[in-house]
N, C-alpha and C positions, 0 to 999 in steps of 0.2 A: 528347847531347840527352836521352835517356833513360837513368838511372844504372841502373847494373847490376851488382850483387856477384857474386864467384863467389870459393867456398870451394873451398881442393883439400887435401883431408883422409889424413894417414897411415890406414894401417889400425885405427892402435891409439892415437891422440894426436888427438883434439880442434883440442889450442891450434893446429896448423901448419897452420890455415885460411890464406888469404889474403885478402887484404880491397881492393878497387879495384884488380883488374886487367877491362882489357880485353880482349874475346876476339872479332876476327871471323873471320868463316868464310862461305864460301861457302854459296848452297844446298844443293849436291849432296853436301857433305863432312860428318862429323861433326867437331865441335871437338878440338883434341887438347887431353890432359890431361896430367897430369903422373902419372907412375906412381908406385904403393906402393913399399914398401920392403919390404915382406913379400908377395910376390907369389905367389900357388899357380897351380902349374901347370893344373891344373882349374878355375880359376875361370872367371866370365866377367861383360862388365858391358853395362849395361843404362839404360835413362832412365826415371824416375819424374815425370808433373807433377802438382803439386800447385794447387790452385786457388783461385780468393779471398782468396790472402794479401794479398796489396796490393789497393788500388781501382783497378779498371776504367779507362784513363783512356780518356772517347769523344771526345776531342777537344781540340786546343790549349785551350781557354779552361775543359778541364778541371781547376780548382787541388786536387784529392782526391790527386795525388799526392805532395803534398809529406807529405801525414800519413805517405804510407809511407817516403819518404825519412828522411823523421825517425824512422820506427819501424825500420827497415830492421834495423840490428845487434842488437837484440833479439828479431825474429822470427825473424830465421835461427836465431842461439841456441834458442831454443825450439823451433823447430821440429829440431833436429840432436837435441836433446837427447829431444827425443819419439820420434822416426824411431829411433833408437842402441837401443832398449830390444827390437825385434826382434830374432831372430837365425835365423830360419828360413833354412835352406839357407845358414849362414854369410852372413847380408844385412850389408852393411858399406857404409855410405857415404863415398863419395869424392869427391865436389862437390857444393855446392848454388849452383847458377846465376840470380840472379834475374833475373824479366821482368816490370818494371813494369808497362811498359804494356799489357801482357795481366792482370795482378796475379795470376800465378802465381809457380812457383819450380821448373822443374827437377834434380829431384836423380841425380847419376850413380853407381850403386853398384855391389859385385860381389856374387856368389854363387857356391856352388858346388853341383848339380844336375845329376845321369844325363838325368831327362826333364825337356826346358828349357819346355815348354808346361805340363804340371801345375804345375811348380817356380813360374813366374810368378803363374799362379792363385792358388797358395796363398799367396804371396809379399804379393800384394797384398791379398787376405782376412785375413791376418794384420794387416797393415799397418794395417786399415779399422778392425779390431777392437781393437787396440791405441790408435786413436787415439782411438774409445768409450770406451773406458774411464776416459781422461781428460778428455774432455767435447770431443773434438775435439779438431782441430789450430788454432793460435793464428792469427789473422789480426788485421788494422788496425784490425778495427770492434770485436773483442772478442766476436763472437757464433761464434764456433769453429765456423762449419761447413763449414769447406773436406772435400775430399776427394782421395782418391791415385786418379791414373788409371796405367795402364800407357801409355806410348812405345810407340808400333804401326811408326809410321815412323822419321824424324829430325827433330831438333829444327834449327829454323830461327829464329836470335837474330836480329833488325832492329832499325835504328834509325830506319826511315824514320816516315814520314807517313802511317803505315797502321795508322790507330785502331779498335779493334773495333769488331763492329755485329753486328747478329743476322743477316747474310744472309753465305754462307762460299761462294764461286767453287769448285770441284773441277774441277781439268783433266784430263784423262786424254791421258799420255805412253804411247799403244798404243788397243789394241782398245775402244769404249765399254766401262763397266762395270753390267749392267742395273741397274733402278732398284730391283729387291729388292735387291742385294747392298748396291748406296748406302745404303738405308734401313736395313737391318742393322750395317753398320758405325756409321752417325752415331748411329742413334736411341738407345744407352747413354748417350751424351753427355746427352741434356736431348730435350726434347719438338720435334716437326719440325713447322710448320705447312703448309709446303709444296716440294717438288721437282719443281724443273723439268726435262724432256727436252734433251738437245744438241739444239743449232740447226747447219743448216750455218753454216760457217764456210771465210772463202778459203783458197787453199792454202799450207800451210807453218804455220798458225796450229792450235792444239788445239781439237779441242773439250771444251764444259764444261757441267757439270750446275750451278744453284743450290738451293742448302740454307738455305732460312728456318727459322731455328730462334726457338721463342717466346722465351728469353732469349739476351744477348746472353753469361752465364756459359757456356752451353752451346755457344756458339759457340766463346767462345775456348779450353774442353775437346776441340773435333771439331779446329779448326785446328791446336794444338798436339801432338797425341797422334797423329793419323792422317797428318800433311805427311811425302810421302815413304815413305810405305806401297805394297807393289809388293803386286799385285791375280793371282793366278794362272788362266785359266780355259782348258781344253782347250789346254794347250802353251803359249799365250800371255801374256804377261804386261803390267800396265799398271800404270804409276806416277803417284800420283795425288799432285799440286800442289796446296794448298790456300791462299787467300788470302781476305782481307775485303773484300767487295762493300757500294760506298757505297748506303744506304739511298735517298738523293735520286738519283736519275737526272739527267741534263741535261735541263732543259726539264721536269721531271714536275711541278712547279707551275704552271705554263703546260698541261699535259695536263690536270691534276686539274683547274683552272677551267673549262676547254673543256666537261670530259665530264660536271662538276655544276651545267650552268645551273638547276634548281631552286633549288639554295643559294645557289649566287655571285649570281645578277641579286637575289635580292628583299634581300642583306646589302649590295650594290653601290648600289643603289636607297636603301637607306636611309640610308647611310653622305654619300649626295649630297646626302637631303633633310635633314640632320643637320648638314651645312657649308653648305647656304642658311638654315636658323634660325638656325645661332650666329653665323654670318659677316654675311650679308645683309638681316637681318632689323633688325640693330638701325639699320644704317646705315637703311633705308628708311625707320624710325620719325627719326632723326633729319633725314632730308632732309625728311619732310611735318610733322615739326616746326619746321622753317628756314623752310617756306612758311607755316605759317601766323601764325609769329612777325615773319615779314619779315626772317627773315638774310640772304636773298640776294637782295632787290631795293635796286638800289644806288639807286634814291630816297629809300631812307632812312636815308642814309651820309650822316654828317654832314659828309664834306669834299662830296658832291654836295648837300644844303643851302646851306650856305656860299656853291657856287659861282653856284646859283639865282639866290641871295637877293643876291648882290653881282656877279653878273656877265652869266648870263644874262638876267635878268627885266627888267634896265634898258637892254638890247638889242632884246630882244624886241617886236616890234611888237602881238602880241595877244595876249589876257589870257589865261593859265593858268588862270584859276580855276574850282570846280564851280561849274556853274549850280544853284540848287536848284529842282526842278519840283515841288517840292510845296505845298502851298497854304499860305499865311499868314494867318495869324488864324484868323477866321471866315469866313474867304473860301469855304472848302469843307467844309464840317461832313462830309459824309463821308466823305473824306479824313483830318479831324481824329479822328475818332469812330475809323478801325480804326487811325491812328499810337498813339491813347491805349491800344490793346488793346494793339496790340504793346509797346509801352513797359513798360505791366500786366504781359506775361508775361515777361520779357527782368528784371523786377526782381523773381524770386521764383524759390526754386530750381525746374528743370522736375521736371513728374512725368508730364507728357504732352508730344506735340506740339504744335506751332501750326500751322494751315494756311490760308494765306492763300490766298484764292482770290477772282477776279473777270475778267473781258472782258479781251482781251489790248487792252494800250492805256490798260486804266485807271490803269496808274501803281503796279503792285506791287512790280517790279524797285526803280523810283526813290525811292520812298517805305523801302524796304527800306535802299537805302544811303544813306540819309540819316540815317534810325538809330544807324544803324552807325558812320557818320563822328561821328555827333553822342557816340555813349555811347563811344568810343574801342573798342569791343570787339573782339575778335581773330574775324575768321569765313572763315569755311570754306566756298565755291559751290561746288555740283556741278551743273553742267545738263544735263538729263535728254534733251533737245534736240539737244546738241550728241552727246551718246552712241547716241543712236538712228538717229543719221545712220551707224554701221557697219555693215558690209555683211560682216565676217564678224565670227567669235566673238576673232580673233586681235588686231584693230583696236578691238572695244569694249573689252577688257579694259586697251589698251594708252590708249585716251582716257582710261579714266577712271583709270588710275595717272599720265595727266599733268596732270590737273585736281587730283589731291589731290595730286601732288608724291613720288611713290611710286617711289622710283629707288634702286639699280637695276632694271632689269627687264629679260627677254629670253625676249619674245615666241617668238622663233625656235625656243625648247625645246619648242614643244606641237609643234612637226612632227615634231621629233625624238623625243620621248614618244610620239606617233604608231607612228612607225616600230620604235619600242624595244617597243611592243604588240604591231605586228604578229611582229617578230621571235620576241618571247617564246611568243606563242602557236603558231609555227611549229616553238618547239625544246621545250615544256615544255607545250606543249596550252593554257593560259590567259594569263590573263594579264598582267602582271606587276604590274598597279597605279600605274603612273608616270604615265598618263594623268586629268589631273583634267577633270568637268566644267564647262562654264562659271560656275552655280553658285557649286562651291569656287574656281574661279577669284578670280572677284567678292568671295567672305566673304573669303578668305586678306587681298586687299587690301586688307577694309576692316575686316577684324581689325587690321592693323596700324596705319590711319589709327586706331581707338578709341583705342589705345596711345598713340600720338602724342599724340593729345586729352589724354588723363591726364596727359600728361609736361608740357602745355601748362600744363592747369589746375595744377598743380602748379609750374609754373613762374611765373605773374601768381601766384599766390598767396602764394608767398616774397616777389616783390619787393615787390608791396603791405605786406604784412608787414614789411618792412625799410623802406620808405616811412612806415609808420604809426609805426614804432621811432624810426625817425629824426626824427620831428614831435613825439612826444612829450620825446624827449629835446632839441629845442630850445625846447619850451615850459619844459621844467624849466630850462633854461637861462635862459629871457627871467624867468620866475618870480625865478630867484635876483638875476639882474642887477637888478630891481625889488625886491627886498627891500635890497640891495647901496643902491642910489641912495635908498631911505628911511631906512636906518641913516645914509647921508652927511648930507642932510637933518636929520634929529634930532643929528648931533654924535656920534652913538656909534658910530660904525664907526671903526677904526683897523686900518691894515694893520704887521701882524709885523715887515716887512721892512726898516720904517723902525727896527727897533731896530740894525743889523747896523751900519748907517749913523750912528747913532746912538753907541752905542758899547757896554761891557758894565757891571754892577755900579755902584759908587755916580754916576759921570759921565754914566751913561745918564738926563739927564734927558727928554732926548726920548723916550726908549722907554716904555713901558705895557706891552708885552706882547700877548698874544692872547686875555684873557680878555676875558666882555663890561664894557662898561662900566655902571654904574649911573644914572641919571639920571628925571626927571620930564619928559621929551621927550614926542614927539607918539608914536614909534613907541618907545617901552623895550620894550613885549613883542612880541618877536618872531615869536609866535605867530601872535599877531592882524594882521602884517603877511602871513604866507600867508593868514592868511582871506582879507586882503583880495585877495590875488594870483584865491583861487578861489571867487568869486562868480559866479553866473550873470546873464545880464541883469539881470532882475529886482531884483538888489543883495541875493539871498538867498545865504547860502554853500554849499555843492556838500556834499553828503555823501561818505565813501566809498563808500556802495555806491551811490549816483547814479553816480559815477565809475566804477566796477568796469560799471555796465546800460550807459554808453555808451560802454564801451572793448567791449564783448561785440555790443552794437548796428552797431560799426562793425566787428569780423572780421565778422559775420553782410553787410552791404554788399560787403564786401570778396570773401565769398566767395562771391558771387555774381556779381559785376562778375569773376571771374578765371575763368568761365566761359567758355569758347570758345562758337562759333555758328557753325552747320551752317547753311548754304542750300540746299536741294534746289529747282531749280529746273523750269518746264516738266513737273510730275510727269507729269501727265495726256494729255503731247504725244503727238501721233501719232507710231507709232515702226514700227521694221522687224520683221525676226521675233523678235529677241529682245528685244525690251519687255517681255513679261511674266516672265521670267527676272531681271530687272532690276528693275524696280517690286519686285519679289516679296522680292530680297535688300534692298535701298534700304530697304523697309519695316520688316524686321524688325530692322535694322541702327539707324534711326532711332528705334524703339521702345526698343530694347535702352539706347543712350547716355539719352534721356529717362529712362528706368526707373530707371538705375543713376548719373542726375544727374551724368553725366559733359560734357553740353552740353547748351545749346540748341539747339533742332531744328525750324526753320522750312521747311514744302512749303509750294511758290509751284507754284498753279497754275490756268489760266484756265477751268475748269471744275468745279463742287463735284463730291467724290466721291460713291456711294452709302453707304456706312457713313462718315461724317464723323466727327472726332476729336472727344475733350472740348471741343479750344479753337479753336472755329474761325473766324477774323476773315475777314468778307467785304467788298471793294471794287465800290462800284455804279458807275454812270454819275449824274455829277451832274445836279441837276436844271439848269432854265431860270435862276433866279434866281443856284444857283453857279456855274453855267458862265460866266455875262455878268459876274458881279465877278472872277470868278478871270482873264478875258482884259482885264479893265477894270485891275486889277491890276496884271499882267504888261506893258499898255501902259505903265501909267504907270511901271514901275522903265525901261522903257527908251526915257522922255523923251516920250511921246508922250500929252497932258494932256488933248485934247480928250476928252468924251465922246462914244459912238456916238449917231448917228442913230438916227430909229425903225426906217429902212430896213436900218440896220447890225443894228440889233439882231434881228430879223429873222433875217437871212442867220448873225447868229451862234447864231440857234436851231435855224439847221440844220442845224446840226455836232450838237447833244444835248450830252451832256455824257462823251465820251468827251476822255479828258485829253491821249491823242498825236494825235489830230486838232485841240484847242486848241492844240497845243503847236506846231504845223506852222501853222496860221493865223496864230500871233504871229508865228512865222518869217518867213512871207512878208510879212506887213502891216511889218517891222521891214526887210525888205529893198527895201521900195516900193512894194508893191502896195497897193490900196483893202481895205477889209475886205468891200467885194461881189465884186472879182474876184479872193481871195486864197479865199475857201468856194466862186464857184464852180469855180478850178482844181481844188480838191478835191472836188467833186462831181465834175470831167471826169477828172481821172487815176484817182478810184474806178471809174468807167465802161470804161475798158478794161484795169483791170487785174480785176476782176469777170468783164469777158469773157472775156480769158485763161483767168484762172480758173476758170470755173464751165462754160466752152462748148469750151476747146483753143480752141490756136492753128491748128489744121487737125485732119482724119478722123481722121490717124494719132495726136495728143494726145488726142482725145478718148479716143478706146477706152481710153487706160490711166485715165481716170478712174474711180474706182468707183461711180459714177451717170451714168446716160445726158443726153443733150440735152435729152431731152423731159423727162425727173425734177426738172433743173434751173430749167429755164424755168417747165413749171404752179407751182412753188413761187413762183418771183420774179414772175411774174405777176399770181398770187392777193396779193402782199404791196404789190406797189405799189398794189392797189385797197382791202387793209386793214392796220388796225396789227402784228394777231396773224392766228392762223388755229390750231384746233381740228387738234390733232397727232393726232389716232386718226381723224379723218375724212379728213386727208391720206394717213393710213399707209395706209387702206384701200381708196380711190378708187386709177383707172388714173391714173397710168402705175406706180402702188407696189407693189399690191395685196397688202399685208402684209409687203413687206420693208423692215427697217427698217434696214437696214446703205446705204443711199444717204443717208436724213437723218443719221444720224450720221459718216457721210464728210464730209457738208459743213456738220455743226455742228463738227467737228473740223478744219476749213479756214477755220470765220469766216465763212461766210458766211450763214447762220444760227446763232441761236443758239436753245436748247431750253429752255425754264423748266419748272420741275418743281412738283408738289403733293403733300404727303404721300410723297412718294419717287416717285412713277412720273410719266411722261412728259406735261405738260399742252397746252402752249401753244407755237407756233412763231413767234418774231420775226424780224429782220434781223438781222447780225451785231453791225453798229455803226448806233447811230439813223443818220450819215449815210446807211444803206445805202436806207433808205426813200425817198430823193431819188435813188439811186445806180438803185432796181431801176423809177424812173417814168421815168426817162433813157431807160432800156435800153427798156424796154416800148413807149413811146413814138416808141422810132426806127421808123419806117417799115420800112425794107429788113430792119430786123434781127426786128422783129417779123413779118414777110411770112414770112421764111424758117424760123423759127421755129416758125410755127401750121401753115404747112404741112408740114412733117415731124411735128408732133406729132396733124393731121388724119390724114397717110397713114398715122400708128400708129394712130391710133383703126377709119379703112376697112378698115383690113388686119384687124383685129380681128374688126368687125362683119363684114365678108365671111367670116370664121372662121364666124362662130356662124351666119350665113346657112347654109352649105355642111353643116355639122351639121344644123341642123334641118331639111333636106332629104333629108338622110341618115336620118334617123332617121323624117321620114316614108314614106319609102316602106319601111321597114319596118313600119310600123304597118299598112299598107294591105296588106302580107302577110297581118299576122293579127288584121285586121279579115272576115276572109273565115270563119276557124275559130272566131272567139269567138262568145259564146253566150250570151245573156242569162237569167236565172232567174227575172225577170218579163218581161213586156213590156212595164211602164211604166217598167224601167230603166234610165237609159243605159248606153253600153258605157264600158269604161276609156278604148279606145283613141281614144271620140271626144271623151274629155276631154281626152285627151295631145295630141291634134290640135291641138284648140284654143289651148293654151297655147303649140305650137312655133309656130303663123299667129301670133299676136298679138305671141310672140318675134324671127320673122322679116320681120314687119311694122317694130317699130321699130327693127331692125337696116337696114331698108330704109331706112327716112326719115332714119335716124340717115347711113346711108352718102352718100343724095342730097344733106340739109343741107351733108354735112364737101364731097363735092365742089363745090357751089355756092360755099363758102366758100373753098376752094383757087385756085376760076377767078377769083374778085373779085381773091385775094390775088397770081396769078400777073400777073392785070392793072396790079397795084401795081408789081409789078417790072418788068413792061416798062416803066414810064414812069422807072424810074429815081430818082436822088436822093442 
């Protein structure tokens, strides 16, 4: 396995080297040799190794040994021939044994020497300095700096599987040997980074010291030179074993990761987030690409078309089709007034948002996709509504990657991220960074829907592109066919082909050829037949560069139609705790694509915001005039011709002009009702589900509202007897007294609404005109008002009995010191019998206030006994 030369040299002859023999030997033995021929009786012989002749090999998949194999017979050469030029102490060499795979070479010589300890010294001093002189001894790499060591012990040839390394095992065969004498023997060899103490060890087995040495040359100088060195100290003696100690332990990459959680978690960590971007990333981008392109809804497979169209739909009992709710003609001018804005913005590239906003009801949603469906354009709903309904950070994240189509995804890592935090911070004090918060949650995934958007718009942009390529070049076609059919026409078209047919040379009378023909025809110049191809209406002819303004005119269309559309819907909806987290990324996310005219970016939402965008299209509640055509309308597409009575009309004024309570009236009036008892079902289903709403269904609902009984009631009470009502006079009167977190709980439930002026808080309405018929119902009922006024009495008594009890309290404090106050004239009154005064006259109308509210409780309690 490992080649190995070995010279065995006359004393006095060179050439009877030998070349490829093999020589094993045991440990404990030296190699035999073959003896001189001129043998002195005084001689003796000895082991030299020499070092870095060959390369180091550290391992099988070391290929540096072949240089030496191949150098091999002319280094020995050279090196014999270097070594030969000594002669101290009659030095004569008599084998050179090589060892690869250590890349040395030891050489067996004699000598002859009285004192064998000086003798060697000088022996090999000579040696060092002889091999100076000629720039060294020769080695494989050509930088000659091997060196001669002395053989301490025996030399130990292997051919195993035991490649150097810088760390040398020393066994001791007897007594330890202390760790100065270790360090004195080894440290000649080369530099010691560290020695380790014997360890016990079971019985029968040696113990051993390790020797790190800083190169691995110096390792295999201590191995080779010292294996088999016997050790003498007070009588005793120990023979010391040397072997190469694997650098990797079992299991020490497994220890080294354990004991450097610094390193290993934050290159671990990245190496993860490094295989979710290249790996998962792009697939996410192409799945919320697939949704918004419509790859994977199979509605619009054209074998599910097909089967529609030919097999379900002439089965089908009821019509598939969309209804359109939105208003026709001039039926609803302000309907038509914000379709025209959005249309407006939807044909120009964005540079801001649009925000639509109006009454939930009025018809934003349905007006939206009917756009949509109409301009064919590719969009994208997010609802802000359905997101808010999460209840942790684990589930919002996870709605809104299924709303944009954001897959894969797994939730399940932020617990584990979790735990990976708390971990890290338990082994490395901080920590580790794995945990995002909901925030980057939220941007990560809608960094990646932006992407997507791009790949979109890039996507409708080619194929329109290929669409507009492909029309032009059939125009160029119908062009030619029409030049084609007025050459036939005039007589001067002739096709080529009939010459082949025809025949060749002087027989060919039917052939012509393919040149044109000449003639005084209608079309001879050919020219003037493309004019005529490209005139415009008008019968004027088209310039090029007209041509060139409306090929530029229609990519400019084009690329604006291959725009995607965002929906953000519900902006403004009441949401859980993390709505503002949400709104906050949603925002900046929607500004960002607008900015960078990567979409359309429409917020729908039932309440105007405070800082309103550039473009902001608002929906109202139609007036009395659209509402009665838009249901007069909507009868007649579904068969029903009569016009309303006065009385209808009427009853349909009481609905206002909210477009899903229209749209529920036709319903009913389409399924049999009269148009009186189809508004007032809907005045009676608004009535208790208002109650629900605004009172609980019992104690225990109530309390979870964020406004009390009595906050509800004074409002709806005060509305059924006006249209509006002065919002800073309601915020400030009891039962509110300046909190204004109960009107806006229930301008954010519908059941008022809040108009504004100038930006701050004006005026308080109903939620929906029908509310106004909805809050006289309620007020109106007997039992429900009885129970009502009386709980809202017992707050006001409880009140006034408050201020009663104080101002009794505080007079008989004054009446303390009324006794030590002092006046500086006597014609002037005291303080305390002004304060007096003011607390009687306070506690006076706290008095009659308290008798009225009970008078008014007892009439009301009497209404309840009698029932109803």
């Amino acid at each position: 396995m490992f080649p190995r030369r070995t010279f065995n040299l006359p004393r006095n002859f060179y050439s009877t080297r030998r070349i490829h023999v093999s020589i094993r030997v045991s440990a404990d033995t030296l190699p035999e040799t073959v003896s001189t021929s001129k043998s002195n009786r005084d001689s003796q012989e000895r082991w030299l190794f020499i070092d870095s002749v060959f390369p180091i090999r550290l391992g099988i998949w070391d290929l540096r040994h072949y240089i030496g194999i191949l150098r091999e017979d002319n280094l020995l050469e050279c090196l014999h021939e270097r070594l030969e030029t000594v002669k101290t102490h009659g030095f004569h060499i008599l084998e050179l044994q090589s060892l690869q795979k250590d890349g040395g070479v030891f050489v067996r010589f004699a000598y002859n020497a009285p004192d064998d300890e000086n003798a060697l010294e000088t022996l090999q001093r000579d040696l060092r300095i002889e091999a100076d002189k000629h720039g060294g001894l020769p080695s494989w790499s050509g930088l000659n700096y091997c060196n001669v060591w002395l053989v301490k012990g025996k030399p130990f040839v292997e051919d195993m599987y035991r490649y150097p390394s810088g760390i040398v095992k020393v066994s001791f065969e007897g007594p330890d040997v202390p760790e100065e004498v270790l360090y004195s023997l080894f440290r000649p060899c080369g530099r010691i980074h560290d020695l380790t103490a014997p360890t016990p060890v079971p019985a029968g087995t040696h113990r051993s010291s390790d020797v790190l040495f800083h190169r691995v040359r110096a390792a295999t100088i201590a191995r080779n030179t010292l294996h088999g060195y016997t050790f003498s100290h007070n009588g005793a003696k120990t023979r010391l074993r040397t072997v190469y100690q694997r650098p990797i332990q079992v299991h020490v990459i497994r220890d080294w990761l354990t004991s450097h959680p610094r390193i290993v978690l934050p290159i671990l960590f990245f190496l993860l987030g490094t295989l979710t971007y290249t790996i998962f990333d792009p697939i996410r981008v192409l799945s919320v690409e697939g949704k918004i392109l419509d790859w994977f809804d199979y509605r619009e497979f054209k074998l599910y078309k097909w089967l529609r169209a030919n097999a379900l739909d002439r089965f089908s009992l009821t019509s598939h089709g969309h209804e359109d709710v939105s208003a026709q003609g001039d039926i609803w001018k302000e309907r038509k007034e914000a379709e025209s804005a959005v249309r407006s913005y939807l044909s120009d590239l964005p540079s801001t948002v649009a925000f639509v906003h109006g009454p939930q009801g009025s018809g934003k949603s349905s007006m939206l996709e009917a756009i949509i469906r109409d301009t064919g354009r590719k969009a994208l709903v997010i609802d802000c509504a359905e997101l808010n309904k999460a209840t942790s950070d684990t589930r919002l994240v996870a709605a809104l990657a299924q709303q944009a189509g954001y897959r894969p995804i797994f939730t399940f890592l932020n617990s584990v991220n979790n735990l990976v935090d708390i971990a890290s911070m338990g082994l490395i004090g901080q920590k580790a960074g794995f945990t995002s918060s909901l925030e980057d949650q939220l941007k990560r995934i809608l960094d990646v829907v932006g992407k997507a958007l791009i790949n979109v718009n890039h996507t409708l942009r080619t194929s329109a592109q290929r669409s507009v390529k492909a029309a032009q070049e059939a125009e160029a076609r119908g062009a030619e066919d029409a030049r084609t059919r007025a050459r036939i026409r005039a007589g001067t078209w002739h096709d080529p082909r009939l010459d082949c047919i025809a025949g060749n040379g002087i027989i060919s009378e039917l052939g012509v050829g393919d040149e044109l023909l000449e003639g005084d025809g209608e079309f001879t110049d050919f020219d003037a037949i493309y004019d005529v191809v490209n005139l415009n209406d008008k019968g004027k002819k088209v310039s090029e560069e007209e041509i060139a303004r409306q090929r530029r005119s229609v990519e400019d269309v084009q690329a604006v139609h291959a725009l995607p559309i965002v929906v953000i819907k519900n902006y403004a909806a009441r949401g859980g705790p993390y709505k503002e987290a949400l709104l906050g990324v949603l925002a900046n996310w929607a500004a960002a694509l607008a900015e960078n005219q990567v979409a359309h970016v429409i917020v729908v939402s039932d309440n105007p915001l405070p800082s309103k965008p550039l473009n902001s299209i608002a929906l109202y509640d139609a007036d009395a005039p659209s509402a009665l055509s838009f249901v007069r309308q909507r009868l007649h597409d579904a068969g029903i011709t009569s016009d309303p009575t006065p009385a209808q009309t009427r009853a349909i004024e009481r609905l206002g002009g909210r477009a899903s309570d229209l749209e529920s009236l036709f319903h009913k009036v389409r399924s049999g009702q009269s148009i009186e008892e189809a508004v007032e079902d809907i005045i009676a289903s608004g009535v208790g589900e208002l109650r629900k709403n605004a009172f609980g269904e019992d104690i225990d609902d109530a309390k979870s509202l964020p406004w009390s009984r009595e906050q509800a009631w004074i409002v709806l009470k005060q509305l059924a007897r006006k249209p509006e009502l002065p919002y800073y006079d309601v915020l400030l009167d009891a039962p509110f007294k300046g909190d204004e977190l109960p009107l806006r709980s229930m301008e954010h439930a519908e059941i008022i609404s809040i108009s504004t002026h100038h930006g701050r808080p004006s005026t308080i309405r109903p939620g929906k005109p029908v509310f106004k018929y909805v809050f006289e119902r309620l007020v109106n009922d007997p039992i429900f008002q009885a129970t009502q006024d009386i709980a809202l009495n017992d707050k006001f008594i409880s009140s006034a009995e408050g201020t009663v009890r104080a101002c009794e309290s505080e007079l008989t404090t004054l009446k303390d010191l009324s006794i030590v106050e002092r006046s500086f004239w006597g014609l002037r009154r005291k303080a305390t019998s002004e304060r007096k005064e003011y607390l009687l006259k306070k506690m006076r109308s706290a008095q009659t206030k308290i008798q009225t509210l009970e008078r008014q409780n007892a009439v009301l309690r009497r209404a309840l006994a009698k029932g109803g």
